[in-house]
VEXTI-755726 format. One record per atom (N, C-alpha, C): x, y, z. Coordinates in steps of 0.05 Angstrom, whole numbers, plus 5000, padded with zeros to 4 digits. Atoms other than C-alpha are relative to their C-alpha. Example, Ala and Ser with C-alpha at 12.3 -4.5 7.8 and 13.67 -1.06 7.14 Angstrom:
# residues 2
501849765000524649105156501850245000498449764999527349795143498550225014
***
This chain:
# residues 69
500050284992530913591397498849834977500950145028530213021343497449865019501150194994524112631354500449714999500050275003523711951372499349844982501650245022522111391325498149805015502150124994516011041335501349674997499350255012517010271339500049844985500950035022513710141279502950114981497649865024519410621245502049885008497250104982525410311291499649594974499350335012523109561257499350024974499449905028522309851187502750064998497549995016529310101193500949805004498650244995532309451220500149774992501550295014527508971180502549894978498750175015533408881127502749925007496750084981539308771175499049655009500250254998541008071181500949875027500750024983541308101248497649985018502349984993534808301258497849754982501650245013532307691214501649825022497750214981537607231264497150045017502050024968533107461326497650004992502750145014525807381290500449694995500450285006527706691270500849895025499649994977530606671344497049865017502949934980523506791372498249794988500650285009520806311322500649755010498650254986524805721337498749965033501550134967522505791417497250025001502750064993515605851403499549764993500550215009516205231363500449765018499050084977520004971423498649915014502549944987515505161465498049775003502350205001509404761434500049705008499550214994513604191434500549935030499750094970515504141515497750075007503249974985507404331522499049674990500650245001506703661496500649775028498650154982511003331546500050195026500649924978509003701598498449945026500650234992507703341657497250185029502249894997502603841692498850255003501649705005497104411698502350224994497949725007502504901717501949974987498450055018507704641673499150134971500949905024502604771613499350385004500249614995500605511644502750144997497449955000507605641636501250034973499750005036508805411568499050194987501749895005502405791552501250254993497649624986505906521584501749994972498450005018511306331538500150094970500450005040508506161468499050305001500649755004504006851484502150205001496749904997510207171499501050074972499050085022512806981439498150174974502949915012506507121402500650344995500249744997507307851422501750054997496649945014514407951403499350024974499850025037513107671333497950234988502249865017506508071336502150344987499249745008510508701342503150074987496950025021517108581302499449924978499450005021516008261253497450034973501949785015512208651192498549804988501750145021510608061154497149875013501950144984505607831209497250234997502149854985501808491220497949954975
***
């Protein structure tokens, strides 16, 4: 049985496919989003929501993309 690839190894191989830069700058763009409708956000739970999101986000980028770690 082959072993699995760790996720670390899975976004090393993928890091130069230009797909996998498409969906990083993907995840970008809606956190940026994001910040912006937390501006205009008209209350508490509207902003706890946003919040979820950007961390969301946050933790995607933390674990995809290499240039962050």
């Amino acid at each position: 049985m082959i072993p699995r690839p760790t996720l670390e190894q899975s976004v090393l191989a993928l890091s130069d496919r230009d797909e996998y830069k498409v969906i990083l700058q993907y995840i970008r763009d809606e956190r940026e989003r994001f910040f912006g409708d937390m501006r205009q956000a008209a209350t508490s739970d509207d902003v706890m929501k946003i919040a979820g999101s950007i961390a969301t986000a946050d933790e995607l980028l933390g674990m995809l993309d290499l240039n962050r770690q």
